[in-house]
N, C-alpha and C positions, 0 to 999 in steps of 0.2 A: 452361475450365481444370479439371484433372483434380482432386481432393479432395486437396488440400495437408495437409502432416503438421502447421503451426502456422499459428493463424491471430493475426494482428497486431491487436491490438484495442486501439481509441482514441475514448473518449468526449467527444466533439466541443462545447464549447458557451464560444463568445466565442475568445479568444487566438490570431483571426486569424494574426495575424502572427506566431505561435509554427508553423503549422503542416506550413510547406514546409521549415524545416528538420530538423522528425519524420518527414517524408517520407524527405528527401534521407538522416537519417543511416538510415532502414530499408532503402531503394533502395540504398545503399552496402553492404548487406553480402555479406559471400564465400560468398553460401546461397541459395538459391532454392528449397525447396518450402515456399512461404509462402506467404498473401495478406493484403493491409489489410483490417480493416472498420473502416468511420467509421460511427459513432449519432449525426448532429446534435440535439440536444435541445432545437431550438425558441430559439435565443438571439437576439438582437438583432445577432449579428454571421453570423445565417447566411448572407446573400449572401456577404458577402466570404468565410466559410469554402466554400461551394460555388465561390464562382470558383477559390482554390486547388486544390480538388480537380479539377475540369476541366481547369485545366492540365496537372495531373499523371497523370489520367486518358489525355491525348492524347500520353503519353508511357510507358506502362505498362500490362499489362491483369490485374496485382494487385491494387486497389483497388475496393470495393465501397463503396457510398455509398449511406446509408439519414437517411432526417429523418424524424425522430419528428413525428408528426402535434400532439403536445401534448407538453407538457415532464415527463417523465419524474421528472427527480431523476436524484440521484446512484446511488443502488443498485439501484431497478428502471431504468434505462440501464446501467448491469453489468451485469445481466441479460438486457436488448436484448442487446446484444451479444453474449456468449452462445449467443444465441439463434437469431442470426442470423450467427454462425459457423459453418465449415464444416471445420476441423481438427479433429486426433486432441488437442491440446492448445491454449488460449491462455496468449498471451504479453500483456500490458496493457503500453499506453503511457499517463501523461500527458500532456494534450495542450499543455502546456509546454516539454517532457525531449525531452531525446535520446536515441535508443538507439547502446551504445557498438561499436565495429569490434569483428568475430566472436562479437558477443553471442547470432546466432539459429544458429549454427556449433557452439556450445558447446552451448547446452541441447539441441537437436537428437544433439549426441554424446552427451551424459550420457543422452538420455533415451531413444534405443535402445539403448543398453550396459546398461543397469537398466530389471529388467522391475518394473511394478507401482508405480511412483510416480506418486502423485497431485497435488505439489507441486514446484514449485523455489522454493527461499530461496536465496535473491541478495544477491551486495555491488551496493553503489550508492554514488556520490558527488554532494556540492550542487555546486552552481558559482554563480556573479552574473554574469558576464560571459563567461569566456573558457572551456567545459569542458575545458580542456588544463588549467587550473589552480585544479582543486576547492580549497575553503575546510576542506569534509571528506570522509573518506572510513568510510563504515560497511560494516565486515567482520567475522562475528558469530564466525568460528572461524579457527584458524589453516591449515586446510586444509580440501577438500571434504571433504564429512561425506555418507552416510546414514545415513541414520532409518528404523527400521519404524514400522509402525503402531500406534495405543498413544496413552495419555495423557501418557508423558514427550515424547512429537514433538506433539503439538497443543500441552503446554504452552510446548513451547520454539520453535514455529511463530507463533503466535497474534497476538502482539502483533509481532511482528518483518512481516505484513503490511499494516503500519497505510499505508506508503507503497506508492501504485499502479503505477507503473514497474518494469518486468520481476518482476512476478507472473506466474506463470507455472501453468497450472491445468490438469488433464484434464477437457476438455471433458463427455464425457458422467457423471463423475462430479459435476460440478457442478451439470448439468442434472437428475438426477436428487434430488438434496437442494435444489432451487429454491423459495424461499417469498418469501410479501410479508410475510413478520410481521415485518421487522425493516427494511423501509424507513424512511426518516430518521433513522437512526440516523448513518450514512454508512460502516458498515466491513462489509457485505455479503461483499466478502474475506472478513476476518475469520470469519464466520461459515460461510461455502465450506471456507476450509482447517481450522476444528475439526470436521465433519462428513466432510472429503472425508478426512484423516488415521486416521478409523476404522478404516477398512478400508487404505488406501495408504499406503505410505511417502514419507518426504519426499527432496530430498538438497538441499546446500547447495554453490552454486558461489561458491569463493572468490574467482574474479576479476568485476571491475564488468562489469556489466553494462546499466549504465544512467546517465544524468547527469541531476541532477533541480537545477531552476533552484528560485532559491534567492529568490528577490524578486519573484514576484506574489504578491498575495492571496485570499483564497479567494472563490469564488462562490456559492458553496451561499446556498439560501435563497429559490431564487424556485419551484420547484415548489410543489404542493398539500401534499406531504409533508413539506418545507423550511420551509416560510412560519410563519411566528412562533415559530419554534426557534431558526434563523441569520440572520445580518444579512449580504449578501455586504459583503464588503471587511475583515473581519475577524472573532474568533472573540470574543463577551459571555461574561462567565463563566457566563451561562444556558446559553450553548451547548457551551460547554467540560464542565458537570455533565451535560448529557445525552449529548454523547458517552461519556463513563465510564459512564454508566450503560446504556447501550449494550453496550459490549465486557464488563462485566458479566453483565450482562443476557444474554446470546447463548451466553457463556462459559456459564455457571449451565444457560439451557436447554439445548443442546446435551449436556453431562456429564449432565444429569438424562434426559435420550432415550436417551442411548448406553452408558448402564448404567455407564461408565468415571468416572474421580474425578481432572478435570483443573484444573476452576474453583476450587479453593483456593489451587495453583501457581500461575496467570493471573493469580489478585489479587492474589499477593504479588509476579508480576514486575511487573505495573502500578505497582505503590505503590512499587519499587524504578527504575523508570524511568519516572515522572509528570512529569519535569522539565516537556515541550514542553509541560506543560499548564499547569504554574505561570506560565512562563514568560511568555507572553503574559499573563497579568494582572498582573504587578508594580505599573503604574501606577494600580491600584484604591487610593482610601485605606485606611489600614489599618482601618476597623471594615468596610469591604465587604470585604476578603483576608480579613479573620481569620470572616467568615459565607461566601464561597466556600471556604475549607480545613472549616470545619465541613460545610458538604455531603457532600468531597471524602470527608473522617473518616466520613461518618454511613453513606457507599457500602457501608462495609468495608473503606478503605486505613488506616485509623486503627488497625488491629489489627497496623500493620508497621510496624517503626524509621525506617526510609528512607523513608517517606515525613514524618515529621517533620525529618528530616537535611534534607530537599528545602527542604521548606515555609521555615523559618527561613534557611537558608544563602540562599536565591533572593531572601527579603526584603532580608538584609543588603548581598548584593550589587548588588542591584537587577537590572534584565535585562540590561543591556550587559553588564556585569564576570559575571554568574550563566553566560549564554551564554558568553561564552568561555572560560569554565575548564571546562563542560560541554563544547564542541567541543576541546577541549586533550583533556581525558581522553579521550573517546569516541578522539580520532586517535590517542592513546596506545594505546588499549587494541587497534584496530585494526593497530597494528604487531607486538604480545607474543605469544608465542607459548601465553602464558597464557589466553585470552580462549576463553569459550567451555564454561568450566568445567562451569556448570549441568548441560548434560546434551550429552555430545560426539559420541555418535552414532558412529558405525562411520569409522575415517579409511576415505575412498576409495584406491584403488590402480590 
């Protein structure tokens, strides 16, 4: 097969039974110069992920299938991949999610119509059961947007790739800003698109591009990198502060390399949208919530309103009632024509 313009990248490890239909919704779309790569990462369900892909392989000859001889982790396996792609761009899958109809149609148009983009920012919706009928839908602007390059587009890029499905990257600017300094942290992204936005512009496709399942739990945690950070099966406020201190962290180095003054904006959209992080700790008693928020505070979110507006509001309501008035607004503000204020970026045309 001839060197495809996107390559499909999906970091393989357990969720079986998630896989054939990440297949089926990529196989389905209205595009073809594409290929899959799968990174198996050494899990406990590789056979049964290998027999999926052999099926699917006796059906298709866009699939490439690679098993990591030892368990990588979460972000040098992004980097596998990467690596062992063979596009002008990647497109990431989780290997949960579905990719949505005309999803690789769309970037593929955006992204030879606009020369010099280094990024796509993508709408995406959760779903639990049925993706026809997302629970929400996150859409950061009211219309496609570019961005040049510059620290207003890393800051307003940054945290908006905290989710893995349809990230969308140029491949050899990626490879080229490639380091291990920030494995186990787990937002490698993150640190890809505030280096790769340097130099690149971003642009923002307003319509979904992906459907991210809403009810597994996370794995992280059995790499050499992982191991006594994360627990799989959920997220300990141990591991919730080293994540922040992470996108931090990365935020901080990155602006301190590239001469640019983006990581004061980053921590204040952090500490403006920390909800997902409060959130899952509500059921700590209050004298461990009130020493995990002191962490959170001692990072540098403490120097920002909203992040105390979070902190309290999420207590009183607890997680159930916190979460849905948080997915109420977010689908609110995903409808307004208002959203997207911060920094709007050039409307497309």
């Amino acid at each position: 097969m001839s060197q495809p313009f996107l390559s499909v990248c999906i970091p393989a490890y357990n969720r079986a039974q998630f896989l054939g239909p990440l297949l089926d919704s990529i196989l389905s779309q209205n595009y073809g110069d594409y290929e899959i790569v799968i990174c198996e990462d050494l899990s406990p369900q590789r056979e049964a992920i290998a027999q999926v892909v052999r099926t699917y392989k006796a059906r298709t000859d866009k699939i490439r299938y690679i098993e990591n001889v030892r368990n990588l982790g979460y972000d040098a396996n992004f980097r596998e991949l990467l690596t062992q792609a063979c596009g002008e761009y990647c497109f990431f899958m989780g290997n949960d999610d579905l990719m949505a109809d005309g999803a690789l149609s769309k970037v593929s148009e955006v992204l030879h119509k606009h020369s010099n983009i280094g990024l796509i920012l993508r709408s995406y919706d959760w779903f639990i059961d049925d993706y026809r009928k997302p629970e929400q839908t996150i859409q950061y602007f009211a219309s496609d947007r570019i961005f040049p390059p510059g620290e207003e587009t890393i800051a307003t890029a940054y945290r908006r790739c905290g989710v893995l499905s349809g990230y969308v990257i140029h491949r050899e600017s990626a490879m080229n800003a490639a380091t291990e300094e920030f494995d186990g942290f787990l937002f490698y992204q993150m640190y890809l698109a505030a280096s790769v936005l340097v130099e690149k512009g971003a642009y923002y496709v307003r319509d979904v591009l992906t459907h991210s399942r809403s009810t597994e739990t996370p794995d992280f945690g059995n790499s050499a990198m992982e191991k006594g950070i994360f627990t799989p099966g959920t997220y300990t406020p141990e591991a919730r502060i080293h994540m922040i201190t992470g996108m931090l962290t990365i935020a901080r180095t990155v602006d301190k390399k590239s001469g640019l003054r983006f990581a004061n904006a980053i921590e204040r959209d952090i500490a403006n949208y920390v909800y997902p992080y409060i959130s899952d700790q509500l059921n700590l008693p209050l004298p461990k919530y009130l020493n995990f928020l002191k962490k959170l505070k001692n990072l540098g979110l403490g120097k920002h309103k909203m992040f105390y507006a979070h902190a309290v509001t999420a207590y009183i309501l607890k997680q159930n009632n916190y979460n849905k008035m948080t997915t109420f607004v977010r689908n609110k503000l995903g409808k307004s024509p208002q959203i997207g204020k911060v920094y709007a970026g050039i409307e497309a045309k």
